[in-house]
C-alpha positions, -999 to +999 in steps of 0.1 A: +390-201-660+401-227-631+363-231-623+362-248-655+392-276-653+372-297-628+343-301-645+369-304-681+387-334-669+358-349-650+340-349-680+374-363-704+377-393-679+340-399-677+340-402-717+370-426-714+354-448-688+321-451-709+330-451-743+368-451-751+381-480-730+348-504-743+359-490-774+394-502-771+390-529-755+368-549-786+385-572-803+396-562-838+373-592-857+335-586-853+302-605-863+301-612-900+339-615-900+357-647-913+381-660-882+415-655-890+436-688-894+453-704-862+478-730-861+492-742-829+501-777-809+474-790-781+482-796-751+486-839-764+515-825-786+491-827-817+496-802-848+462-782-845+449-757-871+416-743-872+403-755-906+406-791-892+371-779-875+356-766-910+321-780-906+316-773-871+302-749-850+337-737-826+339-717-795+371-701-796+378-690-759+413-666-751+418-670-713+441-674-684+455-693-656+459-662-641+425-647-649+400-649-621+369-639-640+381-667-665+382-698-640+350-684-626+332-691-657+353-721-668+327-746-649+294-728-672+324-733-702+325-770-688+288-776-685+281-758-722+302-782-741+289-809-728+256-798-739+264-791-773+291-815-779+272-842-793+260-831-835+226-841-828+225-812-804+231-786-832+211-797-867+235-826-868+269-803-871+284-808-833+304-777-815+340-780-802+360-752-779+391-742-787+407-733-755+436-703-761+454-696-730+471-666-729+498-673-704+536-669-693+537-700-678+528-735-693+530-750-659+503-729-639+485-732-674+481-769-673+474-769-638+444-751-646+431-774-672+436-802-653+422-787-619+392-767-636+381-801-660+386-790-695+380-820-711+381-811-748+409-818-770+418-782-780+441-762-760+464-739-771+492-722-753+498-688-764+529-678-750+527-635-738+562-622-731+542-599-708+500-605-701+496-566-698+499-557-734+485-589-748+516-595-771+511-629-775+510-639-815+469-656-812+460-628-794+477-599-809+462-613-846+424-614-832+432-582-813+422-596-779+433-572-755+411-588-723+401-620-710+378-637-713+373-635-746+350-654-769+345-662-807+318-681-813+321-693-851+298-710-875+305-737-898+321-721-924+344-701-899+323-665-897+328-650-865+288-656-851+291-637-823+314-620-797+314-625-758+280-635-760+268-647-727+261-687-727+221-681-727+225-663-763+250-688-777+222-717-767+200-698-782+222-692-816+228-733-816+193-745-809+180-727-834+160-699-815+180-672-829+165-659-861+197-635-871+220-668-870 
């Protein structure tokens, strides 16, 4: 009987690595979904909800001060809006990023902005009590339990697409995408 344990719980945290954690880890709102609402203040101390962008195309993208993997993409982040920023880029329509940092500290949060050149107007703070359970109210209601984490949204606010990579999201916006 002890011959077979090994090769038991081998296989139990082989099936967790490959399909329970991805599992877990996907946010709770999928392609085809309508966004759920966010209200929050920028960074300026402006009043920000996300119908103000109703007629847009919106990258909604959790992150962290904190989070390596985050700053490491924040310069292709950077580069992408300034691509697509303009309406003529996008049938006339124009795409803004709503920045959502997950954080515990404003501070180092703003640091980050400022250091890594996020130059849009959207920034969030979504204050975590602790970042290892993602109990921070944005987060918990999308059901973000990792960052980075992307939402791209269409016009009318449908969820378009989940941590695509910024190769499929050009191709979504330019119109090269026939399932947009």
């Amino acid at each position: 009987m002890r011959k077979y344990i090994f090769p038991g719980i081998v296989a139990i945290v082989l099936f967790w690595f490959f399909v329970g954690k991805p599992l877990y880890m996907q946010p709770s709102y999928q392609r085809g979904e309508v966004a759920p609402m966010i209200t929050g203040t920028t960074l300026n101390g402006k009043d920000f909800s996300l119908t103000d962008l109703k007629g847009k195309y919106v990258l909604m993208d959790f992150w962290g001060s904190w989070c390596g993997p985050c700053r490491q993409e924040n310069p292709n982040l950077v580069a992408f809006y300034k691509k697509f920023k303009i309406p003529k880029d996008i049938n006339g329509i124009g795409l803004e990023v709503v920045s959502i940092g997950v954080e515990t500290s404003s501070d180092r949060w703003k640091k980050a902005i400022l250091r890594d050149g996020l130059n849009w107007p959207y920034h969030i703070l979504d204050q975590a009590q602790s970042l290892r359970f993602f109990d921070s109210p944005i987060a918990k209601n999308y059901g973000v339990k990792q960052v980075p984490t992307k939402f791209l949204l269409n016009p009318s606010g449908e969820i378009i697409g989940v941590n695509l990579p910024f190769t499929k999201m050009e191709e979504i916006l330019t119109g090269q995408n026939d399932k947009n």
